[in-house]
N, C-alpha and C positions, 0 to 999 in steps of 0.2 A: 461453447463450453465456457463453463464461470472456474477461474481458478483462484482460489479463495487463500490467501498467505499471512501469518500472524509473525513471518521473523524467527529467529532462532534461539534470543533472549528468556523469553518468560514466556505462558501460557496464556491464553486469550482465548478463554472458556464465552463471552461474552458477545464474541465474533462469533465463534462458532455455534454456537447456540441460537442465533439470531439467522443466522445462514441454512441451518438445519430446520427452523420452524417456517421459513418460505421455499424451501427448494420444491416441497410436493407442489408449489402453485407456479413451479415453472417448466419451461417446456426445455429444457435444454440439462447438459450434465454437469454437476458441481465437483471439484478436487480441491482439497483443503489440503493443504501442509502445515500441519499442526506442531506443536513442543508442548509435551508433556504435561497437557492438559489434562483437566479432573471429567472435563464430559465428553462422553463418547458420542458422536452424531448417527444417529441410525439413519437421516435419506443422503446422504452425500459421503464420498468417497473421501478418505481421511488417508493421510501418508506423515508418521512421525518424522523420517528423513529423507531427504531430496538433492542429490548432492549437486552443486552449482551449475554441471550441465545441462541437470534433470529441469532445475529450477529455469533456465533459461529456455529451455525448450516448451514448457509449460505457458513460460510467462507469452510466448511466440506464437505459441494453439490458443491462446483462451480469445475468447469474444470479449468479457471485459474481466478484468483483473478487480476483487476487493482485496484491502489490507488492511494492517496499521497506518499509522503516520509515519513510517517510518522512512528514512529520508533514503537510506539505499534502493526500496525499494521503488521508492517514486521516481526516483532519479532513474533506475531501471525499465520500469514502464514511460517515464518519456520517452526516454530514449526511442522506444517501440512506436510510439503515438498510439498505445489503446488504451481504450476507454479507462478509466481508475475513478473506484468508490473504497473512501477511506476511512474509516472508523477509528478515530483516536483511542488510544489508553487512554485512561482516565484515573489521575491521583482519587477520587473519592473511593472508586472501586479496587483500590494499592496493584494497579494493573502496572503501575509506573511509580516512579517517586516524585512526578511533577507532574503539569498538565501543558510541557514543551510539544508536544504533537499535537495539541489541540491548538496551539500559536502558527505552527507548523503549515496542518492542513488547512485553517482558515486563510491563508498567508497564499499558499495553492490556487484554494480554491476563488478569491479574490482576481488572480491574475488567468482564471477561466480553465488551467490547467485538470482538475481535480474535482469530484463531489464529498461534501462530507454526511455522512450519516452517524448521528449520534445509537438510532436502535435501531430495531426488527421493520420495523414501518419506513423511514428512512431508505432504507436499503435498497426495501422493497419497491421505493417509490422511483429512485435513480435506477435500479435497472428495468423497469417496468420504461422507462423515456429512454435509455438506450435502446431495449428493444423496440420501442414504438417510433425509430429513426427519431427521435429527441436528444440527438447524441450529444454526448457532451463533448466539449471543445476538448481536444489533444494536444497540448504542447509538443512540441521536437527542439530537447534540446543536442549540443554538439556533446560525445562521450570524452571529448578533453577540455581542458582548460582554456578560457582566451589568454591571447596575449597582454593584456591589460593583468588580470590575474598573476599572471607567473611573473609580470616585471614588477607587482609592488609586492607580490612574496619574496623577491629576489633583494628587493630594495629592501625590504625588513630585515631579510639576513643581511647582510653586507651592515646593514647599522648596529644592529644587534653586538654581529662579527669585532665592529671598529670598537664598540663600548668596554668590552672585556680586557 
């Protein structure tokens, strides 16, 4: 199963729409958790709301997870170690007010974590090498903080704290 998620933000007609023009050419079943989007997908199973447990159990069933760039959700799917194909918003298409998820996912996909797909073809190509055991390398990160982390957020406060 491909579980297909665009965030809860804004609409990402563009995902979806590109996910819809390849699902007849795959062998397997598509769920999208859409927002309030303008296009309706007629081959893949669409769910406007998903509420966090829903979402976590999805994210636990799919074979590989597409998204946005968005950082919860990546952070989410490491967590998992499955496969993740990521298709930025995009400022030209006012999908976003900036093109930070396209810094984001290249950022990702650099450190082997991650594929990006810009379209339909893209997409089609990273799960096409998933399924062809071309998997893509799975990050595992830890679901808290290091200690390094918490001791120079600590050390920021405490200076912050003395400055006032």
């Amino acid at each position: 199963m491909i579980f297909v998620t665009i965030g809860s933000q804004e609409p990402f007609d563009r995902l979806i729409e590109a996910m819809d023009s390849i699902a007849p050419s795959l062998n397997t079943s598509i769920v999208a958790q859409i927002f309030r989007n303008n296009y309706k997908p007629r081959n893949i199973k669409d769910i406007e709301f998903i509420s966090p447990v829903e979402y976590t159990e999805y994210l636990k069933e799919a074979d590989i997870i597409i998204a946005h760039a968005g950082m919860g959700t990546i952070l989410s799917v490491l967590q998992l170690q499955k496969p993740l194909i990521v298709m930025p918003r995009l400022a030209k298409y006012h999908e976003t007010r900036n093109n930070h998820q396209v810094a984001t996912a290249i950022e990702f996909e650099k450190m082997g974590y991650l594929k990006v797909a810009f379209d339909a073809e893209g997409l089609q190509k990273h799960i096409n090498d998933v399924f062809d055991n071309k998997i893509i390398q799975t990050g595992k990160i830890n679901g808290s903080a290091s200690p390094q982390l918490i001791g120079s957020i600590k050390t920021f406060i405490e200076n912050v704290a003395h400055r006032v």
